[in-house]
PyMOL Python script that loads the backbone (N, CA, C, O; Angstrom):
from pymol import cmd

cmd.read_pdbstr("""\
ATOM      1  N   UNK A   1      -8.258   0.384   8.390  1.00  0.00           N
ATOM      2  CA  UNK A   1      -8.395  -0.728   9.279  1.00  0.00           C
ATOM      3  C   UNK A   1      -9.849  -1.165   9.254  1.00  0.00           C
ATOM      4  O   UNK A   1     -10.728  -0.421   9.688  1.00  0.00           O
ATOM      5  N   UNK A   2     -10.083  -2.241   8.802  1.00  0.00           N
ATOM      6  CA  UNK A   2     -11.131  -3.256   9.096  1.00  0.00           C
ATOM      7  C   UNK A   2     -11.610  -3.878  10.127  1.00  0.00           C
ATOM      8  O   UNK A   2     -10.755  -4.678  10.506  1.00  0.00           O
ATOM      9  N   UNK A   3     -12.597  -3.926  10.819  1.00  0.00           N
ATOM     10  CA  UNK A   3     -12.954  -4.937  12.080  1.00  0.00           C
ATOM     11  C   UNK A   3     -13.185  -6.008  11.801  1.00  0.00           C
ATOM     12  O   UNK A   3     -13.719  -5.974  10.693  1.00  0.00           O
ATOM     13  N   UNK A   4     -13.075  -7.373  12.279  1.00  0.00           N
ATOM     14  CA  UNK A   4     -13.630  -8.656  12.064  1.00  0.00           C
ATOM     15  C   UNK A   4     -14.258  -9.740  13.236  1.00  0.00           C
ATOM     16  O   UNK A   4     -13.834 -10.232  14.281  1.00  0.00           O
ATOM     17  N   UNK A   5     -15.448  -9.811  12.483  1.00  0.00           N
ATOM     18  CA  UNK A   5     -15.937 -10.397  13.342  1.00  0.00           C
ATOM     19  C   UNK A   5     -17.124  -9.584  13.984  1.00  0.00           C
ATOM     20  O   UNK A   5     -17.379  -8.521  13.419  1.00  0.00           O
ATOM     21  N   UNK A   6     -17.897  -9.926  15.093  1.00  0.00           N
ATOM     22  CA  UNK A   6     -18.895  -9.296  15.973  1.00  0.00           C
ATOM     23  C   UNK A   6     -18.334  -9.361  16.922  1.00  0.00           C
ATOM     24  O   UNK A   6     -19.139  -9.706  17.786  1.00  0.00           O
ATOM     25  N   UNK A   7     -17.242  -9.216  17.388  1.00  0.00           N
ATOM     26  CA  UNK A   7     -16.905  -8.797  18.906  1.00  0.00           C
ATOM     27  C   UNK A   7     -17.461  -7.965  19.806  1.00  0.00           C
ATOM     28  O   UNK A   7     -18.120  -8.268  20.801  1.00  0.00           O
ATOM     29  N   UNK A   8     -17.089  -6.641  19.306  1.00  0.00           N
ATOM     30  CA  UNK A   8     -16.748  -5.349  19.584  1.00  0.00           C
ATOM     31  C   UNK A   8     -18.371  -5.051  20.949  1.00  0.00           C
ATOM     32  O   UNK A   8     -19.579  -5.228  20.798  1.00  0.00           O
ATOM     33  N   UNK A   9     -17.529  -4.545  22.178  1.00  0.00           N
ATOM     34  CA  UNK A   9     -18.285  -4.447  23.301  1.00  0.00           C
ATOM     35  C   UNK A   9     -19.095  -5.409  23.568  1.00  0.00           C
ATOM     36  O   UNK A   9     -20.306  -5.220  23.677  1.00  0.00           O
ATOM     37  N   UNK A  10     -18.286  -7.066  23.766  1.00  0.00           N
ATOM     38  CA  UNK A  10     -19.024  -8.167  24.039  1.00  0.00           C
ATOM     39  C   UNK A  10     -18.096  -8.704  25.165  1.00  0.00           C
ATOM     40  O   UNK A  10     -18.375  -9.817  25.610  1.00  0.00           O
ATOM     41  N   UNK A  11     -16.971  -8.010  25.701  1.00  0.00           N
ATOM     42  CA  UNK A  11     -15.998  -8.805  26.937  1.00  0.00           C
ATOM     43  C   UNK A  11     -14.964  -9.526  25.892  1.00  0.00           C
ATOM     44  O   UNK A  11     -13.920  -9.997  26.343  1.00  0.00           O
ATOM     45  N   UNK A  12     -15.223  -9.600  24.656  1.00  0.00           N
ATOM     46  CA  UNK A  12     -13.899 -10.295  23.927  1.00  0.00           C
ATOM     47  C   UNK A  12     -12.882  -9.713  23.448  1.00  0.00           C
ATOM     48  O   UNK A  12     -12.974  -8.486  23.499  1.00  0.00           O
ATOM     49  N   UNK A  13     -11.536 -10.283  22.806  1.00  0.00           N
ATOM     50  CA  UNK A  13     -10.855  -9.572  22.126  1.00  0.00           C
ATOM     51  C   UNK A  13     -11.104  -9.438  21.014  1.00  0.00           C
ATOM     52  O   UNK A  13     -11.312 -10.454  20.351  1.00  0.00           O
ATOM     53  N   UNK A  14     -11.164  -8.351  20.493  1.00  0.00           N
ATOM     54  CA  UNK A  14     -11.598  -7.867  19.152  1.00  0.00           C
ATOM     55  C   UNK A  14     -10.147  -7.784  17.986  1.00  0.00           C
ATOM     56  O   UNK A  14      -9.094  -7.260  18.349  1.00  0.00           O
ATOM     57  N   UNK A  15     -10.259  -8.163  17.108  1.00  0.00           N
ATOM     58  CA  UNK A  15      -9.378  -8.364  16.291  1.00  0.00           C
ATOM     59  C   UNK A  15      -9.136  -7.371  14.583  1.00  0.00           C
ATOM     60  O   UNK A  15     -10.048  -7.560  13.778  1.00  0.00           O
ATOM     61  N   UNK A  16      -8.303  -6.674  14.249  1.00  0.00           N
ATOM     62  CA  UNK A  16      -8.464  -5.616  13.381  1.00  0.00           C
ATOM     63  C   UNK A  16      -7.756  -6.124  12.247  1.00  0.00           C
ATOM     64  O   UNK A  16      -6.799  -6.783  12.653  1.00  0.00           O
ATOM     65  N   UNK A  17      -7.816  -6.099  11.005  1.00  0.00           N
ATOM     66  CA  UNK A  17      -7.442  -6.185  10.138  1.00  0.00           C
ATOM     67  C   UNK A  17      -6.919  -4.815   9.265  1.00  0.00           C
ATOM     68  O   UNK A  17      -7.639  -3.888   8.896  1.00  0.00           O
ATOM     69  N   UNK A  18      -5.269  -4.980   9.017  1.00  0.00           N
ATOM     70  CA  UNK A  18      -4.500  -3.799   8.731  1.00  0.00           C
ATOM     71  C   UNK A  18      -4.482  -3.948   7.309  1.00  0.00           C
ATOM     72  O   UNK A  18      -4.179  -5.008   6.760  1.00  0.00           O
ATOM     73  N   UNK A  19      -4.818  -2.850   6.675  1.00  0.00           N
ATOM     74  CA  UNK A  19      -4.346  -2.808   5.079  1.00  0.00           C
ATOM     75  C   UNK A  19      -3.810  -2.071   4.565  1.00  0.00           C
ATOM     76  O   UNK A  19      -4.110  -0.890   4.391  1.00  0.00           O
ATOM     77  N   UNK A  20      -2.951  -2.617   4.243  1.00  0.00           N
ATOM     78  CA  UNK A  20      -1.240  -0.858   3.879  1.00  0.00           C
ATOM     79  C   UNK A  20      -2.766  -0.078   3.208  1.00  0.00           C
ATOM     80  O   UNK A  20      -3.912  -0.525   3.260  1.00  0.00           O
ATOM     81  N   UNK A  21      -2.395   0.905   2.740  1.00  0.00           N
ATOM     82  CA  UNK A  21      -2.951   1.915   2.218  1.00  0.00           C
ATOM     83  C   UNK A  21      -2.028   3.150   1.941  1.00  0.00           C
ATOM     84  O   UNK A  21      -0.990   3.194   2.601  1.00  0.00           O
ATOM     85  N   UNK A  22      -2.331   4.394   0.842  1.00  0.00           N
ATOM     86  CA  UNK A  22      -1.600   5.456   0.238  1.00  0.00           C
ATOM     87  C   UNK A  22      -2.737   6.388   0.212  1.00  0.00           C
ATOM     88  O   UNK A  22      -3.886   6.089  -0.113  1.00  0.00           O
ATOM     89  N   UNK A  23      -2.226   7.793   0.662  1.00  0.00           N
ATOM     90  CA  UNK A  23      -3.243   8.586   0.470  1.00  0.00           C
ATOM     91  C   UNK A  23      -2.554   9.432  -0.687  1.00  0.00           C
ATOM     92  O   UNK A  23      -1.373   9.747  -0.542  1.00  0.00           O
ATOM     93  N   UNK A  24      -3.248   9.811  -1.833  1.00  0.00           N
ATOM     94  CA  UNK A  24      -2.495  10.880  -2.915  1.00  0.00           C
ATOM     95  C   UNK A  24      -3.242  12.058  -3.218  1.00  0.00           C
ATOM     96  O   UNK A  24      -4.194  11.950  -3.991  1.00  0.00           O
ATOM     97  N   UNK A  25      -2.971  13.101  -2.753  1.00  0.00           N
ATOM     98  CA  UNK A  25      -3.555  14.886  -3.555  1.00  0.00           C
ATOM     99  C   UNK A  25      -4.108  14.565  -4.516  1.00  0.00           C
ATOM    100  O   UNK A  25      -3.256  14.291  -5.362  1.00  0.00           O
ATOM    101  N   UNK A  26      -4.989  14.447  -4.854  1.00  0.00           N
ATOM    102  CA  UNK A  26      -5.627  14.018  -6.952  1.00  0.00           C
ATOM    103  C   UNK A  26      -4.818  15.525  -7.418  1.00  0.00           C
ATOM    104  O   UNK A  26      -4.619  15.211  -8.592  1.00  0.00           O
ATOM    105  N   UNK A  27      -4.315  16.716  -7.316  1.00  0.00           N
ATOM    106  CA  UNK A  27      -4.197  16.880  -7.977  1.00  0.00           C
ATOM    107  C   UNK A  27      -2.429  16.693  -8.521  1.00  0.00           C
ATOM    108  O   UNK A  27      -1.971  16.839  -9.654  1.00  0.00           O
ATOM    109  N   UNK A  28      -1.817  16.373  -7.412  1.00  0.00           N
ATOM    110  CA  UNK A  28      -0.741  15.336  -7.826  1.00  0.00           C
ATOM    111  C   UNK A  28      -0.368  14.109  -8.415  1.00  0.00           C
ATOM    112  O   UNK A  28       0.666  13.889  -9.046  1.00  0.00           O
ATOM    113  N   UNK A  29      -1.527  13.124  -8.095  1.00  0.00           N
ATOM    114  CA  UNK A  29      -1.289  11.718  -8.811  1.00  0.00           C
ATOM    115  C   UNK A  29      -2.422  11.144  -8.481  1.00  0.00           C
ATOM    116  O   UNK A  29      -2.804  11.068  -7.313  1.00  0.00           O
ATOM    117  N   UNK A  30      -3.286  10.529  -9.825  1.00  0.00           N
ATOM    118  CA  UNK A  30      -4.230  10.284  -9.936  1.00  0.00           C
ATOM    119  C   UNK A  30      -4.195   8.344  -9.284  1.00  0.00           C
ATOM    120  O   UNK A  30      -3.519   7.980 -10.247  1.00  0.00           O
ATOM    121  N   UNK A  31      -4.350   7.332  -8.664  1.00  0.00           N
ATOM    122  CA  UNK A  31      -3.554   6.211  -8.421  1.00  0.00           C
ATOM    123  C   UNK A  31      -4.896   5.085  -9.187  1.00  0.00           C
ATOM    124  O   UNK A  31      -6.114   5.106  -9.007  1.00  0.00           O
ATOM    125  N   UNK A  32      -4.154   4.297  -9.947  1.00  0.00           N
ATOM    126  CA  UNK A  32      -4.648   3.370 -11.049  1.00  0.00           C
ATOM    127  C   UNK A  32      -4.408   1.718 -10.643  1.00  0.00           C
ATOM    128  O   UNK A  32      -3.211   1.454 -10.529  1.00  0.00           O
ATOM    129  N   UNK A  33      -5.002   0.975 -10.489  1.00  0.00           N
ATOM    130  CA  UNK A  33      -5.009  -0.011 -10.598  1.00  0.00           C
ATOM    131  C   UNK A  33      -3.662  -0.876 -11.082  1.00  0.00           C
ATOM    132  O   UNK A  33      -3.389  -0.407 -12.187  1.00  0.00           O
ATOM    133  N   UNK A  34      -2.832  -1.777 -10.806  1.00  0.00           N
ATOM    134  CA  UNK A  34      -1.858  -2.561 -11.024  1.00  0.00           C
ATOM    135  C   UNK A  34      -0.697  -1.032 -11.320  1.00  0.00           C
ATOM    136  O   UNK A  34       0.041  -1.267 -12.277  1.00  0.00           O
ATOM    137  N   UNK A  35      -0.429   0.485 -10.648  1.00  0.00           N
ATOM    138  CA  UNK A  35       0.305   1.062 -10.876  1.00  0.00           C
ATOM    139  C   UNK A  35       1.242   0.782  -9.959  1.00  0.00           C
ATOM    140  O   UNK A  35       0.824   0.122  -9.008  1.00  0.00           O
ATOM    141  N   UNK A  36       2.583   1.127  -9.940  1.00  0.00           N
ATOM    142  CA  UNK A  36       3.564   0.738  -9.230  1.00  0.00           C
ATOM    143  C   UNK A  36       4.202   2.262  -8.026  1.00  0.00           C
ATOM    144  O   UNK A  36       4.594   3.342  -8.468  1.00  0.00           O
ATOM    145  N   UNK A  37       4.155   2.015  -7.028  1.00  0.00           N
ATOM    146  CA  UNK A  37       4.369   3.334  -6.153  1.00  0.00           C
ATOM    147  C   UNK A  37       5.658   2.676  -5.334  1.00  0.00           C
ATOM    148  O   UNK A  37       5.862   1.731  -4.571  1.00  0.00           O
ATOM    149  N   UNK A  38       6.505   3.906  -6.049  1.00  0.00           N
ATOM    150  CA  UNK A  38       7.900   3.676  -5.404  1.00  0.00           C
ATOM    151  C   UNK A  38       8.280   4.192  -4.089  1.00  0.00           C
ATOM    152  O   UNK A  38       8.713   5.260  -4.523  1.00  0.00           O
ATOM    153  N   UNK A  39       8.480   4.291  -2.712  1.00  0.00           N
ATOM    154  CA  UNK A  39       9.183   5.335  -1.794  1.00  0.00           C
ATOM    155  C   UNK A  39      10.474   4.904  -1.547  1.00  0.00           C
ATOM    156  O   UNK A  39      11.172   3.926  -1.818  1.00  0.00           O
ATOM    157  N   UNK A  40      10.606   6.391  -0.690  1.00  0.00           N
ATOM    158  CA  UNK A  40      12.032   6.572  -0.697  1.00  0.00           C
ATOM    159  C   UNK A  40      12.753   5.347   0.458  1.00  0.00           C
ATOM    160  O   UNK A  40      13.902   4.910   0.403  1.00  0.00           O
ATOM    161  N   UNK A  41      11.699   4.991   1.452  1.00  0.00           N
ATOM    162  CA  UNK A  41      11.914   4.513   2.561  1.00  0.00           C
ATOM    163  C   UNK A  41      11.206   2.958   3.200  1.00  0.00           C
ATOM    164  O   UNK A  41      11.514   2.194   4.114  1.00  0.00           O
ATOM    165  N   UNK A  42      10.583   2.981   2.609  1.00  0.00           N
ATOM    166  CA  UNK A  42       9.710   1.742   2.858  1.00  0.00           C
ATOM    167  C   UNK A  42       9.405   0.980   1.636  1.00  0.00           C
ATOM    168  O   UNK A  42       8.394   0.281   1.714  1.00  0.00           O
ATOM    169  N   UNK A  43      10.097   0.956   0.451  1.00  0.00           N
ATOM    170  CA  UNK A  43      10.301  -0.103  -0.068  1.00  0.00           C
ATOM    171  C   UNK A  43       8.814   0.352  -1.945  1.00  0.00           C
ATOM    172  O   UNK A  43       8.466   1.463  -2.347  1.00  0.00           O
ATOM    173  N   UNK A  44       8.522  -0.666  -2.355  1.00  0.00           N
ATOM    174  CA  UNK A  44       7.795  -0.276  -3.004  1.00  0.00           C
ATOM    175  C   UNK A  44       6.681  -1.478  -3.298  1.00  0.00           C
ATOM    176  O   UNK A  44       6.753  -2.703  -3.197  1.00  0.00           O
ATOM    177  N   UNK A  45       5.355  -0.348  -3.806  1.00  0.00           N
ATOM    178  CA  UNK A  45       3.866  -1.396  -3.578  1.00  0.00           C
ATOM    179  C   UNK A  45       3.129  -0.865  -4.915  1.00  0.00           C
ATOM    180  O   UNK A  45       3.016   0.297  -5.304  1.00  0.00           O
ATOM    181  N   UNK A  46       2.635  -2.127  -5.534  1.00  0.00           N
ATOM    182  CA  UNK A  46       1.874  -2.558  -6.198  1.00  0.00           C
ATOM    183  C   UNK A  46       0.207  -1.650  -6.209  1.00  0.00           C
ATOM    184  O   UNK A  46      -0.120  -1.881  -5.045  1.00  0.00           O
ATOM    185  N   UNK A  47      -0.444  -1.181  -6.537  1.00  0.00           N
ATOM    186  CA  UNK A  47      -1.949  -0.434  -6.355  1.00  0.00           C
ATOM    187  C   UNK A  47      -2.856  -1.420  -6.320  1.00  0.00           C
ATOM    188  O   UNK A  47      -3.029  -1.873  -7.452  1.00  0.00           O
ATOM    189  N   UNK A  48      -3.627  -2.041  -5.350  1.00  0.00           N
ATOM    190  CA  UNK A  48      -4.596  -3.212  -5.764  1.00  0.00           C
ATOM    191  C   UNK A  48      -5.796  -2.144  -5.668  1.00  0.00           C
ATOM    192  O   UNK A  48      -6.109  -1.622  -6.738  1.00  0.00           O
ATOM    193  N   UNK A  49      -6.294  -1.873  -4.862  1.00  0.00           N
ATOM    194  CA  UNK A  49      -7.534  -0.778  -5.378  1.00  0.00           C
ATOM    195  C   UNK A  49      -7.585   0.595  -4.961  1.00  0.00           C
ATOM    196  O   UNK A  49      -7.206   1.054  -3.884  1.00  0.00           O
ATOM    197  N   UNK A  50      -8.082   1.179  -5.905  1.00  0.00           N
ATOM    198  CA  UNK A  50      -8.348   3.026  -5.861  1.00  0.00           C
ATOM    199  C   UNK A  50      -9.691   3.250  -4.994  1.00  0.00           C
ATOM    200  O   UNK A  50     -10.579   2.616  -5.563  1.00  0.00           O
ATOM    201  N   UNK A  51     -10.082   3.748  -4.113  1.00  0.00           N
ATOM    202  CA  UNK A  51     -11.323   4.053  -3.510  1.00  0.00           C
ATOM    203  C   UNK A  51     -11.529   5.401  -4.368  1.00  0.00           C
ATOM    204  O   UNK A  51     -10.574   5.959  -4.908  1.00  0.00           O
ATOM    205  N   UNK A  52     -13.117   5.977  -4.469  1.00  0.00           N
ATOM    206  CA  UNK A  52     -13.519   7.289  -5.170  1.00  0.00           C
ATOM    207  C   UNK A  52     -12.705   8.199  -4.485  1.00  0.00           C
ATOM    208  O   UNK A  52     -12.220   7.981  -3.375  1.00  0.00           O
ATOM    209  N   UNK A  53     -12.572   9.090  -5.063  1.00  0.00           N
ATOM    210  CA  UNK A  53     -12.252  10.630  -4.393  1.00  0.00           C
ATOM    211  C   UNK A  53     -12.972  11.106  -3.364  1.00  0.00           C
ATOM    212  O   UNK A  53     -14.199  11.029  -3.301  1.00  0.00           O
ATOM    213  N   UNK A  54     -11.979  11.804  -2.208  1.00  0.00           N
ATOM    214  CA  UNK A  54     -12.780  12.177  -1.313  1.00  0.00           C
ATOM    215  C   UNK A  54     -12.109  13.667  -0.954  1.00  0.00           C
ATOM    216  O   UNK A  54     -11.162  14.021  -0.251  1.00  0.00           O
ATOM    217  N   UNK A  55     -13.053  14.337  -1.770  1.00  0.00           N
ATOM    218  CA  UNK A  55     -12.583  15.870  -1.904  1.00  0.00           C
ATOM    219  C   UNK A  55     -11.367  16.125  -2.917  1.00  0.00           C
ATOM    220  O   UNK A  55     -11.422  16.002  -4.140  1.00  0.00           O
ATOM    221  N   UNK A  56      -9.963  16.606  -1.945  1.00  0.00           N
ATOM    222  CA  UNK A  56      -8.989  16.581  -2.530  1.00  0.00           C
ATOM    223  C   UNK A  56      -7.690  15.339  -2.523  1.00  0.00           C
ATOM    224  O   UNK A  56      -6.662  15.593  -3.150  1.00  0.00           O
ATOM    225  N   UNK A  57      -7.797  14.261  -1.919  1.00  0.00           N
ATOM    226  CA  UNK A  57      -7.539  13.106  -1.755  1.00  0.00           C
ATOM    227  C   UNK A  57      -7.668  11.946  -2.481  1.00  0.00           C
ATOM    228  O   UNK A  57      -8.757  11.845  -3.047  1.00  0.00           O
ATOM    229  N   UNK A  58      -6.921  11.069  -2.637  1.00  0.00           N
ATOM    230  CA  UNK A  58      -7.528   9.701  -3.253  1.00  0.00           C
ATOM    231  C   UNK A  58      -6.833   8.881  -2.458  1.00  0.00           C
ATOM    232  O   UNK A  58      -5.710   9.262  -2.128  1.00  0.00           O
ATOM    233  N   UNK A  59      -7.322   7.580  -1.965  1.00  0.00           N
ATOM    234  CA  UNK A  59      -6.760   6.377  -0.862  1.00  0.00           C
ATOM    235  C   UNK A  59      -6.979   5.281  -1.699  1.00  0.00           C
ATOM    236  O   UNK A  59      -7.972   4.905  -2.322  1.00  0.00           O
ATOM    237  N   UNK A  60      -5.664   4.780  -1.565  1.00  0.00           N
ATOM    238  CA  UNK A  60      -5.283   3.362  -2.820  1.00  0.00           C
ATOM    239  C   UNK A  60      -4.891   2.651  -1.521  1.00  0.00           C
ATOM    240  O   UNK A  60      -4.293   3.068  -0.529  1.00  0.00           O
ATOM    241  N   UNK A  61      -5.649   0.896  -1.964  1.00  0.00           N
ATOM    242  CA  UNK A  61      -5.338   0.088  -1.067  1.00  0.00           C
ATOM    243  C   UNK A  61      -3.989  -0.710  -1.959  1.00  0.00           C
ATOM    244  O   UNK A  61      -4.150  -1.189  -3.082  1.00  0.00           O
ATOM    245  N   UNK A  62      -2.811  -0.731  -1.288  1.00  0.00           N
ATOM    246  CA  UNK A  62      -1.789  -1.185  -1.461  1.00  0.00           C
ATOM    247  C   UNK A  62      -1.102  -2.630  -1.358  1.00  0.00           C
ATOM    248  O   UNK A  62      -1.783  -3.271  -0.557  1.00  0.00           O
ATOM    249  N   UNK A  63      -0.076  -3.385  -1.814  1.00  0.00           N
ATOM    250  CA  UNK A  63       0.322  -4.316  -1.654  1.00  0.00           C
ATOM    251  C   UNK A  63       1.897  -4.266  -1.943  1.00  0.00           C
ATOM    252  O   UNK A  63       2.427  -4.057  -3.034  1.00  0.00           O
ATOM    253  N   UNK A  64       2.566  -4.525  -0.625  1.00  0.00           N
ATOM    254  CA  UNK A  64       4.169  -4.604  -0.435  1.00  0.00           C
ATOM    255  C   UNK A  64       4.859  -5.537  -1.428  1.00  0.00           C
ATOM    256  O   UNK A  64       5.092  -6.728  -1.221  1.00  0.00           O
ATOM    257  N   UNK A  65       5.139  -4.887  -2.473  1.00  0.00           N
ATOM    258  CA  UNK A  65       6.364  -5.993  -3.725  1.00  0.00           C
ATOM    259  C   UNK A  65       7.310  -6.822  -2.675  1.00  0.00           C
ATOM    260  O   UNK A  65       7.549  -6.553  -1.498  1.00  0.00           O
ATOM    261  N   UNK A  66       7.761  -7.892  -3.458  1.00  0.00           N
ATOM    262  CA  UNK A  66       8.896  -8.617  -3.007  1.00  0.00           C
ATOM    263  C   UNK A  66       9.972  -7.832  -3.660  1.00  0.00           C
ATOM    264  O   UNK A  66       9.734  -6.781  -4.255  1.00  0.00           O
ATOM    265  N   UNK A  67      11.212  -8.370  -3.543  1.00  0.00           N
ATOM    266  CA  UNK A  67      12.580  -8.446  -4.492  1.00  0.00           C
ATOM    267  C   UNK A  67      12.530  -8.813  -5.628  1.00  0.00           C
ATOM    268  O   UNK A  67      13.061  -8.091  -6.471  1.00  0.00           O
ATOM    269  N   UNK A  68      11.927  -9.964  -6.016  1.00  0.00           N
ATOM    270  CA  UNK A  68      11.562 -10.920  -7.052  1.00  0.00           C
ATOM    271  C   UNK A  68      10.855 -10.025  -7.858  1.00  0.00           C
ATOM    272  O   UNK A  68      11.310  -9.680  -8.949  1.00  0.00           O
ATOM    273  N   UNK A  69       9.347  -9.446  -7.255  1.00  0.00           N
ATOM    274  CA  UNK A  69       8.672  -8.764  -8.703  1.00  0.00           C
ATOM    275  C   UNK A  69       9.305  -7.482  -8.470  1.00  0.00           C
ATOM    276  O   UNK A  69       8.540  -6.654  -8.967  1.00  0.00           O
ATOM    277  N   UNK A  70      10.131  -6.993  -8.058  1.00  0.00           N
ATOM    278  CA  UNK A  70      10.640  -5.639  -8.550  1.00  0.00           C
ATOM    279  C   UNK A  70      11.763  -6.169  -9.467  1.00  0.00           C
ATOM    280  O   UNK A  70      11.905  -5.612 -10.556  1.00  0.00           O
ATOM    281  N   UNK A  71      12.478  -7.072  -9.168  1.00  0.00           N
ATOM    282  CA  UNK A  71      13.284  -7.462 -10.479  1.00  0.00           C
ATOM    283  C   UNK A  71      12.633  -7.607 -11.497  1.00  0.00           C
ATOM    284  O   UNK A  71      13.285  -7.077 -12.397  1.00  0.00           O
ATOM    285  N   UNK A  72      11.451  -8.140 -12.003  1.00  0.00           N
ATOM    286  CA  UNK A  72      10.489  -8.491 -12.818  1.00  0.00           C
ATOM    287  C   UNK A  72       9.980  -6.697 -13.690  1.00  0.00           C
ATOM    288  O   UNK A  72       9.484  -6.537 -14.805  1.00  0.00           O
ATOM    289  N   UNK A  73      10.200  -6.071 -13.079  1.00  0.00           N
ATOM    290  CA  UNK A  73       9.796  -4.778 -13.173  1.00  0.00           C
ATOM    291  C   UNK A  73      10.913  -4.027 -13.548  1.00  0.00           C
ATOM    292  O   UNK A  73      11.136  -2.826 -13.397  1.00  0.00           O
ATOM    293  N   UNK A  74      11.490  -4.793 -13.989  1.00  0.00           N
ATOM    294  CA  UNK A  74      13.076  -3.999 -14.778  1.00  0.00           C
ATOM    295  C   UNK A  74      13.593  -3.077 -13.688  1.00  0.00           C
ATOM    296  O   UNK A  74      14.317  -2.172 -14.103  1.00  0.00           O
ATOM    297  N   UNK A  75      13.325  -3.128 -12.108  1.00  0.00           N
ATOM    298  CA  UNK A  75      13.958  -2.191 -10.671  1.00  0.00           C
ATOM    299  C   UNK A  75      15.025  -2.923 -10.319  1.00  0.00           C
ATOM    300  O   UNK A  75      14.956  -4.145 -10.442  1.00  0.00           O
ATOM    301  N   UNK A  76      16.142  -2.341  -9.842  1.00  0.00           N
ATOM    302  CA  UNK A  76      17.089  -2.912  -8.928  1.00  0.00           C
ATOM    303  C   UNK A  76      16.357  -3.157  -7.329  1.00  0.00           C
ATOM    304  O   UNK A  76      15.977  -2.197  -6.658  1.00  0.00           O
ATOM    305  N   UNK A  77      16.258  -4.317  -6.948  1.00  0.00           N
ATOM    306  CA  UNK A  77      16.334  -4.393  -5.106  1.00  0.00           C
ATOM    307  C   UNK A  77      17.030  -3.925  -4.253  1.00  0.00           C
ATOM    308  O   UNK A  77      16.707  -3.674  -3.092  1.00  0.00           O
ATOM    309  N   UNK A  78      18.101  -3.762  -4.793  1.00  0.00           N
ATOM    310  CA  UNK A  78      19.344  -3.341  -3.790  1.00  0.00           C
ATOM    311  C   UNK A  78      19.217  -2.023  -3.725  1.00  0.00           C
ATOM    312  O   UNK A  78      19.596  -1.598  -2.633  1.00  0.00           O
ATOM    313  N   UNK A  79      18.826  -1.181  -4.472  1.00  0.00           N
ATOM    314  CA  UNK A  79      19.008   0.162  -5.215  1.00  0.00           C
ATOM    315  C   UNK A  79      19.017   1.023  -3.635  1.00  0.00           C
ATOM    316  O   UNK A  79      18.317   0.553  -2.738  1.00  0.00           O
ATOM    317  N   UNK A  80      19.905   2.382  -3.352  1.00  0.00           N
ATOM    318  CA  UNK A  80      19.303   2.445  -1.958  1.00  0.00           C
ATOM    319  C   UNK A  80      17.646   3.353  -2.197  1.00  0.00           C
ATOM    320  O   UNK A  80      16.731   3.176  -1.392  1.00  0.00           O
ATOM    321  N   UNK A  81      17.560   3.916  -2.920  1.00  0.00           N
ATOM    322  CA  UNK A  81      16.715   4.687  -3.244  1.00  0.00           C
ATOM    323  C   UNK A  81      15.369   3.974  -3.032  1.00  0.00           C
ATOM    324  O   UNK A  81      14.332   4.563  -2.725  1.00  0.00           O
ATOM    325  N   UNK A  82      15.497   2.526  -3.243  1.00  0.00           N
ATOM    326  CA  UNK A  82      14.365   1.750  -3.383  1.00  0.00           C
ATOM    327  C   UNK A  82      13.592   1.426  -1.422  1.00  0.00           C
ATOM    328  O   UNK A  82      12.440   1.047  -1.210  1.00  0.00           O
ATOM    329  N   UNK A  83      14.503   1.683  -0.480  1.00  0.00           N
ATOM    330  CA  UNK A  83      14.445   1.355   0.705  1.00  0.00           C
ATOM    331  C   UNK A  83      13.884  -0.116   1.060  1.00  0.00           C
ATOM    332  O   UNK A  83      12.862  -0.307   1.719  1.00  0.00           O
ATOM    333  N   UNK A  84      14.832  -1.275   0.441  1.00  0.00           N
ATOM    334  CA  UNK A  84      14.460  -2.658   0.761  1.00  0.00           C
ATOM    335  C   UNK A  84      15.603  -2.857   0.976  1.00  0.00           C
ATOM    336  O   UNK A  84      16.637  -2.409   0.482  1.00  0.00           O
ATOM    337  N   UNK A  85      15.321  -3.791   2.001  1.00  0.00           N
ATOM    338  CA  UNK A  85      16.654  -4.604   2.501  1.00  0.00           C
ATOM    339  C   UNK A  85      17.394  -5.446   1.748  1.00  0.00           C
ATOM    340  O   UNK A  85      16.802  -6.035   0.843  1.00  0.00           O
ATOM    341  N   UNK A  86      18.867  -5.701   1.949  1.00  0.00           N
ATOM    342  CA  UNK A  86      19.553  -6.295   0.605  1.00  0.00           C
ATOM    343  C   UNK A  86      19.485  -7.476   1.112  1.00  0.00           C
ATOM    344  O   UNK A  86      19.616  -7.625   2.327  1.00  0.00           O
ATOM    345  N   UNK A  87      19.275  -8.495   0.298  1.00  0.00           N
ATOM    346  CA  UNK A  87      18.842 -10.036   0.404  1.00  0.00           C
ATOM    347  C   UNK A  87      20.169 -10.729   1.109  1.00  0.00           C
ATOM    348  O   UNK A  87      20.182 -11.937   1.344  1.00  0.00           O
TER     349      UNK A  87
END
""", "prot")
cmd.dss("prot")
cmd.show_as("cartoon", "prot")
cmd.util.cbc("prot")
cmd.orient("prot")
């Protein structure tokens, strides 16, 4: 989460900016740029950026696929495995 703006302890509302994000074990999965991260439950996201390693961790800032580019991606949408809602 991002802050925006100069609000913060001025009497205003302060406003946050949410950015999916993935945390991965490095020594489970290293996360790469334009890689594709499937779950079981929430659907599947695109890798827009890898932050450095932090220890045993790596935090990839994420981006929620449509239907459209998972079709594009040779995936079924419907699939249940894929956890997206059927159109």
């Amino acid at each position: 989460m991002s802050e925006l703006g100069e609000l913060l302890r001025g009497g205003f509302a302060d406003r946050a900016e949410l950015t999916p994000r993935i945390i991965f074990l490095r020594s489970q999965v290293v996360p790469v740029r334009d890689a594709i991260v499937v779950t079981r439950d929430l659907g599947a996201y695109y890798v827009d950026h890898d932050h450095a390693p932090d220890d045993i961790t790596v935090t990839a800032e994420v981006v929620k696929m449509t239907p459209s580019q998972i079709t594009e991606q040779g995936l079924d949408p419907n699939a249940d495995w894929l956890g997206l809602p059927a159109p």
